[in-house]
N, CA, C and O atoms as a GROMACS GRO file, in nm:
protein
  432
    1UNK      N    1   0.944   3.839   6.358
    1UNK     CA    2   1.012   3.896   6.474
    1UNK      C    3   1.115   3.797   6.525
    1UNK      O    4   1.076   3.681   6.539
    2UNK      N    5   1.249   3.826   6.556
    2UNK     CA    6   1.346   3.783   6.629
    2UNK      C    7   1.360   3.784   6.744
    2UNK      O    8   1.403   3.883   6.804
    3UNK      N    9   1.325   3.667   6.805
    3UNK     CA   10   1.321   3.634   6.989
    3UNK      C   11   1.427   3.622   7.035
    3UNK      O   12   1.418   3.615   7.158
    4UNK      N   13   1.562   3.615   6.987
    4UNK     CA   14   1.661   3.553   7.026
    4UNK      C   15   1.761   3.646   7.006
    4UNK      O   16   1.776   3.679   6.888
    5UNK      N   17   1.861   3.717   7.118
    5UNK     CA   18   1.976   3.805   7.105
    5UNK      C   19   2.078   3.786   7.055
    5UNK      O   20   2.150   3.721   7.131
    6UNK      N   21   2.138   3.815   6.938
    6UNK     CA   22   2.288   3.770   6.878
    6UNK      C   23   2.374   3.770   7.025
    6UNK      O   24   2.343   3.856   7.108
    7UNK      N   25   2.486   3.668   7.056
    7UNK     CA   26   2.540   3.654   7.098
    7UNK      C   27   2.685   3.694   7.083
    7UNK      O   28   2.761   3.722   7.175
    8UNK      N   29   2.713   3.692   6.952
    8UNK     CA   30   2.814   3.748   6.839
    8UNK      C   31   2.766   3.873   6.785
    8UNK      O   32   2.670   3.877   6.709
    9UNK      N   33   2.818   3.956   6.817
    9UNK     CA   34   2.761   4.066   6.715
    9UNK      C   35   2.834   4.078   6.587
    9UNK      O   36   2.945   4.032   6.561
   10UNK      N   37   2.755   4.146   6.509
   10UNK     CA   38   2.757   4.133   6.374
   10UNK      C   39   2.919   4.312   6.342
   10UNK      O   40   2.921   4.393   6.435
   11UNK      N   41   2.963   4.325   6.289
   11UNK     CA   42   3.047   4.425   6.266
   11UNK      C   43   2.961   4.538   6.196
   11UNK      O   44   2.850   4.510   6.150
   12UNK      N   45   3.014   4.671   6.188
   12UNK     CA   46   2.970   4.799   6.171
   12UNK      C   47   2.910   4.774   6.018
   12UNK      O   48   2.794   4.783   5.977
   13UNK      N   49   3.016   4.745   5.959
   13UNK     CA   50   3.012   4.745   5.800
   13UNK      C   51   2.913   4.652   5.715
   13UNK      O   52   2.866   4.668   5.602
   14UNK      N   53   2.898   4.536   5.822
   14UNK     CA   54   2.764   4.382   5.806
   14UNK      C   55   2.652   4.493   5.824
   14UNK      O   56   2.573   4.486   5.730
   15UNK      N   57   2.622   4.585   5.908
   15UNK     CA   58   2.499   4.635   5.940
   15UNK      C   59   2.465   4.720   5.877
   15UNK      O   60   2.346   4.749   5.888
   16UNK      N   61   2.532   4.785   5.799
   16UNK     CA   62   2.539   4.958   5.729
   16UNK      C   63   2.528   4.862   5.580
   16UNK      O   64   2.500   4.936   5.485
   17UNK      N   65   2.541   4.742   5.545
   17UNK     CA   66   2.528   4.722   5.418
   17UNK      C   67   2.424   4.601   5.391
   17UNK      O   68   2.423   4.524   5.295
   18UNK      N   69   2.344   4.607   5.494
   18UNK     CA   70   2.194   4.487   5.517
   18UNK      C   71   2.086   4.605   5.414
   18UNK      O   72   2.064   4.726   5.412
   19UNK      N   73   2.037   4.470   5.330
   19UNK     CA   74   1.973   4.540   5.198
   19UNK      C   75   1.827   4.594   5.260
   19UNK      O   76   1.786   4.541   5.364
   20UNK      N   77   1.781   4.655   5.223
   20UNK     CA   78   1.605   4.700   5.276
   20UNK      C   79   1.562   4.772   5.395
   20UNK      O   80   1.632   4.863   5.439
   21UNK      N   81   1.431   4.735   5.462
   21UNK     CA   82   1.443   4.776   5.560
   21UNK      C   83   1.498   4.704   5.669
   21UNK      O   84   1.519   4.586   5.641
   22UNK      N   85   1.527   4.740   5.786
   22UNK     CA   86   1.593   4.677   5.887
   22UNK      C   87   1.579   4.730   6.014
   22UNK      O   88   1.632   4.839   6.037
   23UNK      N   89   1.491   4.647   6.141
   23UNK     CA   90   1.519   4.682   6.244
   23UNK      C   91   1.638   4.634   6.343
   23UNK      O   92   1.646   4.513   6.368
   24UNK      N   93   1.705   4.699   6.383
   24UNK     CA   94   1.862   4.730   6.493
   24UNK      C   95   1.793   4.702   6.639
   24UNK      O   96   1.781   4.805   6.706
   25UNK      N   97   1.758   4.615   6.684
   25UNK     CA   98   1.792   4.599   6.840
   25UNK      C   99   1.860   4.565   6.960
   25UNK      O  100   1.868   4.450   7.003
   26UNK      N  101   1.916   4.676   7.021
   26UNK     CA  102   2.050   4.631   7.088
   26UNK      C  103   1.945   4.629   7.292
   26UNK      O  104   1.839   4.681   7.326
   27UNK      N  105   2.017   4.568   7.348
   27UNK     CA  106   1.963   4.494   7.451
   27UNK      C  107   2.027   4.389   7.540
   27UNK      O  108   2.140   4.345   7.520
   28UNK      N  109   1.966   4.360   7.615
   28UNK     CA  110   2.024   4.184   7.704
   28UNK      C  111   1.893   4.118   7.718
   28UNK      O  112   1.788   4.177   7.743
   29UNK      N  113   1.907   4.003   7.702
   29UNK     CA  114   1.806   3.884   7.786
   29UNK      C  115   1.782   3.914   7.888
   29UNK      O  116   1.664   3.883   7.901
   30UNK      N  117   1.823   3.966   7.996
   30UNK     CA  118   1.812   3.986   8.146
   30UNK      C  119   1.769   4.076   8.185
   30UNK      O  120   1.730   4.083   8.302
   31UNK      N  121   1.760   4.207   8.072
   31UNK     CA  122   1.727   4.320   8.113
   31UNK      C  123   1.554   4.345   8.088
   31UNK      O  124   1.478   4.304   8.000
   32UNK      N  125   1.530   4.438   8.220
   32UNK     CA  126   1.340   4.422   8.222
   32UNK      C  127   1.280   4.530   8.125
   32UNK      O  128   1.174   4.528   8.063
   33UNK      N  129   1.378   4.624   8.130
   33UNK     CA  130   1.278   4.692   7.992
   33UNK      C  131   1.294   4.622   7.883
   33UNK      O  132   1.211   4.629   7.792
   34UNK      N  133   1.384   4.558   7.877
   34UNK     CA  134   1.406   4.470   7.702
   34UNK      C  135   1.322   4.377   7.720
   34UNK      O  136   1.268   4.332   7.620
   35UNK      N  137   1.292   4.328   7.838
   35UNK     CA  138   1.149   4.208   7.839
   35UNK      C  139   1.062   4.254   7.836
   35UNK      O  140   0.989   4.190   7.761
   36UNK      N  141   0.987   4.381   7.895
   36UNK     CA  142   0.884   4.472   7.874
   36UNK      C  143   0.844   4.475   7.735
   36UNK      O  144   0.733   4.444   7.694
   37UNK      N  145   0.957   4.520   7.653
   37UNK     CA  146   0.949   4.575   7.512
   37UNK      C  147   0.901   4.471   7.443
   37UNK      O  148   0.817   4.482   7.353
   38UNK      N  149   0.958   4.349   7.487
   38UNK     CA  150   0.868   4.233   7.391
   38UNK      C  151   0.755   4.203   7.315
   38UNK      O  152   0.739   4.161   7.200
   39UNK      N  153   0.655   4.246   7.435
   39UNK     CA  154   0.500   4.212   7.373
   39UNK      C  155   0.485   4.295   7.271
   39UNK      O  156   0.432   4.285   7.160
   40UNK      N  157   0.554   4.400   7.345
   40UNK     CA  158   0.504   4.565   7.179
   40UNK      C  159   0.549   4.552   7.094
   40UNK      O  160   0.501   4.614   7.000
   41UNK      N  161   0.694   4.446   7.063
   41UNK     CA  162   0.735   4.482   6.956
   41UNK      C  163   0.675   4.352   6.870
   41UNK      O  164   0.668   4.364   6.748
   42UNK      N  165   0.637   4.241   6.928
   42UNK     CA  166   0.584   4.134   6.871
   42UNK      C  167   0.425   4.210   6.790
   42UNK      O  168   0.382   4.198   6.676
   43UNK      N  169   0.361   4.306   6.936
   43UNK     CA  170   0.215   4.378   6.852
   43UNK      C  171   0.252   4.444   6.707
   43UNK      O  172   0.186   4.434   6.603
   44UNK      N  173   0.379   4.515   6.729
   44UNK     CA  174   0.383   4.631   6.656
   44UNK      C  175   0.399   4.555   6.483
   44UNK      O  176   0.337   4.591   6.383
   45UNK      N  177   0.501   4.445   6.494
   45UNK     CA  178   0.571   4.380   6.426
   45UNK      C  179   0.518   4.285   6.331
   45UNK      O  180   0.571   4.212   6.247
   46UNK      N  181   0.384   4.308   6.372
   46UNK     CA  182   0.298   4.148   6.323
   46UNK      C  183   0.272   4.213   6.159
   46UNK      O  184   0.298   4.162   6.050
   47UNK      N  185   0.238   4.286   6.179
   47UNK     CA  186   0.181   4.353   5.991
   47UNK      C  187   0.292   4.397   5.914
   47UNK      O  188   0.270   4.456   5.808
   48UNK      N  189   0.425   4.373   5.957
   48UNK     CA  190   0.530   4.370   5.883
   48UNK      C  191   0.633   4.226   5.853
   48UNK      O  192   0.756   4.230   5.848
   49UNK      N  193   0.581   4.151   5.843
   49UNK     CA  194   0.653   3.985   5.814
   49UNK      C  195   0.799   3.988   5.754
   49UNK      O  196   0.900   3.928   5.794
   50UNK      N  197   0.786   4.048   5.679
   50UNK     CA  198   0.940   4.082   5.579
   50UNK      C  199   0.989   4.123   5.637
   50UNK      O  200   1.101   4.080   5.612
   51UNK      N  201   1.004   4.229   5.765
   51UNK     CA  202   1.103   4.316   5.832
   51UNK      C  203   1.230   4.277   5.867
   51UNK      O  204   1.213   4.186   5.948
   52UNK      N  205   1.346   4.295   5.852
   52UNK     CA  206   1.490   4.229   5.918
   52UNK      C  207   1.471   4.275   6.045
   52UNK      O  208   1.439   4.391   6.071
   53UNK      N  209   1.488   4.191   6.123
   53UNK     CA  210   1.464   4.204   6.283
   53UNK      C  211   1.629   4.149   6.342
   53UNK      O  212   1.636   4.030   6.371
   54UNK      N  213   1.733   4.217   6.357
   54UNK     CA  214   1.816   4.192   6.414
   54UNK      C  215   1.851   4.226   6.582
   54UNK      O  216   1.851   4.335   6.639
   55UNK      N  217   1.870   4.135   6.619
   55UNK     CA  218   1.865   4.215   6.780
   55UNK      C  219   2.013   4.116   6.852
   55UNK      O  220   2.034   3.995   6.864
   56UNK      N  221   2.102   4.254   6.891
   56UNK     CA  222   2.221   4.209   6.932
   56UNK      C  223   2.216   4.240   7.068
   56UNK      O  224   2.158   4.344   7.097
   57UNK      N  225   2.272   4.163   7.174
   57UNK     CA  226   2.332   4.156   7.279
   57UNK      C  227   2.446   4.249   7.298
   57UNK      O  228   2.555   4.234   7.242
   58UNK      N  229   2.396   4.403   7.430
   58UNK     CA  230   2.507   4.484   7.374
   58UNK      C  231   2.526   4.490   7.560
   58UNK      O  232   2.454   4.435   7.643
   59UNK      N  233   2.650   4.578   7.585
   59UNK     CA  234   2.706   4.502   7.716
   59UNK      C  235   2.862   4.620   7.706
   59UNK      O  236   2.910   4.703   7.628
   60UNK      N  237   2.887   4.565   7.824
   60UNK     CA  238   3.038   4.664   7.793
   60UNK      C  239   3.124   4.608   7.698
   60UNK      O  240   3.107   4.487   7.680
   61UNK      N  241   3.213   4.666   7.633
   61UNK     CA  242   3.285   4.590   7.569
   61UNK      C  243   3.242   4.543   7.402
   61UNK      O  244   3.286   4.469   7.313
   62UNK      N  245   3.127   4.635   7.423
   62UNK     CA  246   3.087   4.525   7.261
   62UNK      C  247   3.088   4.697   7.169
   62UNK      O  248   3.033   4.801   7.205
   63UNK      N  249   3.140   4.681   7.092
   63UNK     CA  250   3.196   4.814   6.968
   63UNK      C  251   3.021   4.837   6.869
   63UNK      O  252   2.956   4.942   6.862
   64UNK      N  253   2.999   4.754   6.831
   64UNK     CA  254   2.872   4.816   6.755
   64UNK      C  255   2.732   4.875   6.842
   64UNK      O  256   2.637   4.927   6.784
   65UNK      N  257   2.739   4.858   6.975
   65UNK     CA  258   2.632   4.935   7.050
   65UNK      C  259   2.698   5.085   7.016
   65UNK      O  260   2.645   5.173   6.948
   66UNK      N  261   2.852   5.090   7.092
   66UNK     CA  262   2.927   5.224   7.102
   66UNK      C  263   2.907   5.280   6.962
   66UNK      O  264   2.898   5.402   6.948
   67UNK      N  265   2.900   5.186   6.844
   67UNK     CA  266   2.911   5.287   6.711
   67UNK      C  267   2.805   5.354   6.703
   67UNK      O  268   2.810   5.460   6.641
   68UNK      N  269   2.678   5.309   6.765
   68UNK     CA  270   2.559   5.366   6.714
   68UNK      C  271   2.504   5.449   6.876
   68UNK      O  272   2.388   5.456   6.916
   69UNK      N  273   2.613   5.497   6.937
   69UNK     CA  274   2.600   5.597   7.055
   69UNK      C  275   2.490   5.498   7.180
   69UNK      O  276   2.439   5.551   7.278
   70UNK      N  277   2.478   5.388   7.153
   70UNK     CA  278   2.363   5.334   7.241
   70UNK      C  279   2.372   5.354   7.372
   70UNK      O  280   2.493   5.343   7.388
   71UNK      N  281   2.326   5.377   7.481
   71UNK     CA  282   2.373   5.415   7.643
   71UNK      C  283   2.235   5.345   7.691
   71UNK      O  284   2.266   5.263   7.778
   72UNK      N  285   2.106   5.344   7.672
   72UNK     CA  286   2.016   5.242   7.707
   72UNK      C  287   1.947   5.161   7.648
   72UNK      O  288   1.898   5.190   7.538
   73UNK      N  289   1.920   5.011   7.719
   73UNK     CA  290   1.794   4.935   7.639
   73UNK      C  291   1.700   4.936   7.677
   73UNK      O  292   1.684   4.995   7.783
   74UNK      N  293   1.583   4.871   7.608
   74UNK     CA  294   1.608   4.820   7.445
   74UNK      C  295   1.662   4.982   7.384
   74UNK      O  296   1.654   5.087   7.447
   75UNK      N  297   1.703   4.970   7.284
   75UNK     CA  298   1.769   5.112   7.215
   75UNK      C  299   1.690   5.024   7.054
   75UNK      O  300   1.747   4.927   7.006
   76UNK      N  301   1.557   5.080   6.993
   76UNK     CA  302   1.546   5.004   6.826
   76UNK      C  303   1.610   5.100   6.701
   76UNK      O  304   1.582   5.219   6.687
   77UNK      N  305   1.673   5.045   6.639
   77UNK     CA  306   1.715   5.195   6.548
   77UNK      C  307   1.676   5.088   6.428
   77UNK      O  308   1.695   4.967   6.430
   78UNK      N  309   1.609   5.177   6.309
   78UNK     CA  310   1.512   5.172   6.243
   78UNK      C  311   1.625   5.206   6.144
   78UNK      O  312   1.690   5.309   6.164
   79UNK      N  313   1.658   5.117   6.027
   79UNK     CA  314   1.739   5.144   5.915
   79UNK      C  315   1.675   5.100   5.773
   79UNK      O  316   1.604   5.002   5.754
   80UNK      N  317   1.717   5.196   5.678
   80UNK     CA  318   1.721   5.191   5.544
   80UNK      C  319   1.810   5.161   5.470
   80UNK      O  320   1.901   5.237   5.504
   81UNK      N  321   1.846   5.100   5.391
   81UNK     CA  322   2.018   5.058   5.277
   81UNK      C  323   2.111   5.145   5.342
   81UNK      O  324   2.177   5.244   5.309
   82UNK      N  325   2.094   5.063   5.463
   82UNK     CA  326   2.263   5.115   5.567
   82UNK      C  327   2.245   5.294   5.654
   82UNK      O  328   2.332   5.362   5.708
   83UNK      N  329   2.109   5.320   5.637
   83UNK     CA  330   2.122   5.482   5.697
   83UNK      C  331   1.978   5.489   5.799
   83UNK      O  332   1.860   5.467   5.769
   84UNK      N  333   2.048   5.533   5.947
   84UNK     CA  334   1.955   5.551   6.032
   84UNK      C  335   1.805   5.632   5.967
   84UNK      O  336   1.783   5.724   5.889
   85UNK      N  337   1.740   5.559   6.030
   85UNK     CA  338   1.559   5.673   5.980
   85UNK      C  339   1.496   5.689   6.099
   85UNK      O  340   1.413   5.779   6.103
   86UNK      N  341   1.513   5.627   6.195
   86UNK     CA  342   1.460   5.648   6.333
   86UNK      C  343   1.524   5.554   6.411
   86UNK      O  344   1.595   5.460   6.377
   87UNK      N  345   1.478   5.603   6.558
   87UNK     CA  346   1.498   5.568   6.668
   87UNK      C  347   1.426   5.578   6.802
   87UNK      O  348   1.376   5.684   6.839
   88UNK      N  349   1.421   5.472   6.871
   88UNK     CA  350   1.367   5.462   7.013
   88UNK      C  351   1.422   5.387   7.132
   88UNK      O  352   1.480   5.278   7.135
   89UNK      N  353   1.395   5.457   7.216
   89UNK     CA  354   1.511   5.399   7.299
   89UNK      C  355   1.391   5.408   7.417
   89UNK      O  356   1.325   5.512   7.424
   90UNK      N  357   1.366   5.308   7.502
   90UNK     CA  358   1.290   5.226   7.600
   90UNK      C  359   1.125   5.262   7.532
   90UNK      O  360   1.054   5.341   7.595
   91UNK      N  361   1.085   5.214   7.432
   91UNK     CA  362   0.937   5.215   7.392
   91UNK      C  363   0.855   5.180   7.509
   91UNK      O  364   0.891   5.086   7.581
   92UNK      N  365   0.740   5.253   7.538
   92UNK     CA  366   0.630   5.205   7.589
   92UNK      C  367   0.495   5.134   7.538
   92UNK      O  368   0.441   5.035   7.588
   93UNK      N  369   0.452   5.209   7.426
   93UNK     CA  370   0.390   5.110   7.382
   93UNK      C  371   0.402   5.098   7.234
   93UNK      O  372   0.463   5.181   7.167
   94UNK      N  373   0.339   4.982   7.179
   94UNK     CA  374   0.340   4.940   7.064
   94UNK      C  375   0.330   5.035   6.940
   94UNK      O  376   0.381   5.024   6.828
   95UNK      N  377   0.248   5.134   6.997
   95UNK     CA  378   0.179   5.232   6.886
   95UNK      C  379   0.360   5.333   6.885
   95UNK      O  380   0.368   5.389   6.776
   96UNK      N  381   0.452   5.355   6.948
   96UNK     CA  382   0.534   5.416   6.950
   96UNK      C  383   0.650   5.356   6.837
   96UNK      O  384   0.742   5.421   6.788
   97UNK      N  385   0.620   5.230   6.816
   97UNK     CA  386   0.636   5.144   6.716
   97UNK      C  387   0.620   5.141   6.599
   97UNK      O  388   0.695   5.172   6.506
   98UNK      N  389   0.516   5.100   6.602
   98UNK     CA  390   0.434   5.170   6.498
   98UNK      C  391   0.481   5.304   6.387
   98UNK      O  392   0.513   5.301   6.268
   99UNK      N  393   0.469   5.415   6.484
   99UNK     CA  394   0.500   5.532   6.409
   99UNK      C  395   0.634   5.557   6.354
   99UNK      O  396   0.659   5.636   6.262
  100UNK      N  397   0.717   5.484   6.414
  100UNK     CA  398   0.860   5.475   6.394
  100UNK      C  399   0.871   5.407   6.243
  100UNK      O  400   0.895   5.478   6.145
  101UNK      N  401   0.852   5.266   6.234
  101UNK     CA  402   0.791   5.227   6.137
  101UNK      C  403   0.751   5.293   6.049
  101UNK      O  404   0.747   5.223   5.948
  102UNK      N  405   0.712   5.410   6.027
  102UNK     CA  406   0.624   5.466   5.900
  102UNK      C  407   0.762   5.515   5.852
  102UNK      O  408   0.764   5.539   5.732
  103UNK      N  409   0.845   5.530   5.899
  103UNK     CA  410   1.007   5.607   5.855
  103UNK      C  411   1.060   5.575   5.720
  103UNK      O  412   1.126   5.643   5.641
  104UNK      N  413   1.010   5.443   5.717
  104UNK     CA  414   1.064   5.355   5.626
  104UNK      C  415   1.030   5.395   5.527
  104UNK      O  416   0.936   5.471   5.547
  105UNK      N  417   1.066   5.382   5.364
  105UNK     CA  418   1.032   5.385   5.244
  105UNK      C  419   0.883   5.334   5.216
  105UNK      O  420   0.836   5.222   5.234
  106UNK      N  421   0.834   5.428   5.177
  106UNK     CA  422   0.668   5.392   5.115
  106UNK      C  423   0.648   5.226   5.067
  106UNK      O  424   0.570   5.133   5.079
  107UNK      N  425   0.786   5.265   5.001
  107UNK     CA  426   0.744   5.061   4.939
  107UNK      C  427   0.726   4.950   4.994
  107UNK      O  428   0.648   4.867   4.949
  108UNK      N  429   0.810   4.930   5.123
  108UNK     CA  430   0.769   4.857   5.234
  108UNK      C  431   0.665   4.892   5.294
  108UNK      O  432   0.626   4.830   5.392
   0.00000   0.00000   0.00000
């Protein structure tokens, strides 16, 4: 799991071409549901080690929240070789996680 918010975000085309599975978390440090979301996603997250855990700092002004329609955080969007498979936007608990997670390719 990734504790730490890109500060830089990464461009449309870096994200749509990240190999495997991949979790998308857009968010702020400051914000309380994105601190809320923490513990769950650390619960949810633990039986998946390999997972790409990217989590960008999204804010006015920043183009890859807007590409992926984001309007609240945490917003997790759940990707496969560059193509949405799910999404959640302010999780409550872990198990909501979880199920999202199953989206992914059997092989993971």
């Amino acid at each position: 799991m990734n504790r730490r918010f890109a500060t830089a975000e990464p461009s449309r085309s870096q994200i749509d071409s990240l190999p495997g599975p991949t979790l998308i978390e857009f968010g702020a440090p400051w914000c309380g549901y994105c601190l809320a979301a923490q513990p769950l996603l650390e619960t949810a997250l633990a039986a998946y080690p390999k997972l790409q855990h990217v989590k960008i700092e999204d804010g006015p002004g920043r183009r890859l929240g807007r590409s992926f329609r984001v309007k609240l955080w945490p917003t997790l969007i759940f990707m496969a070789q560059g193509q949405e498979v799910a999404r959640l936007v302010r999780p409550t608990t872990a198990d909501e996680i979880v199920q999202a997670l199953r989206h992914f390719p059997s092989q993971f």
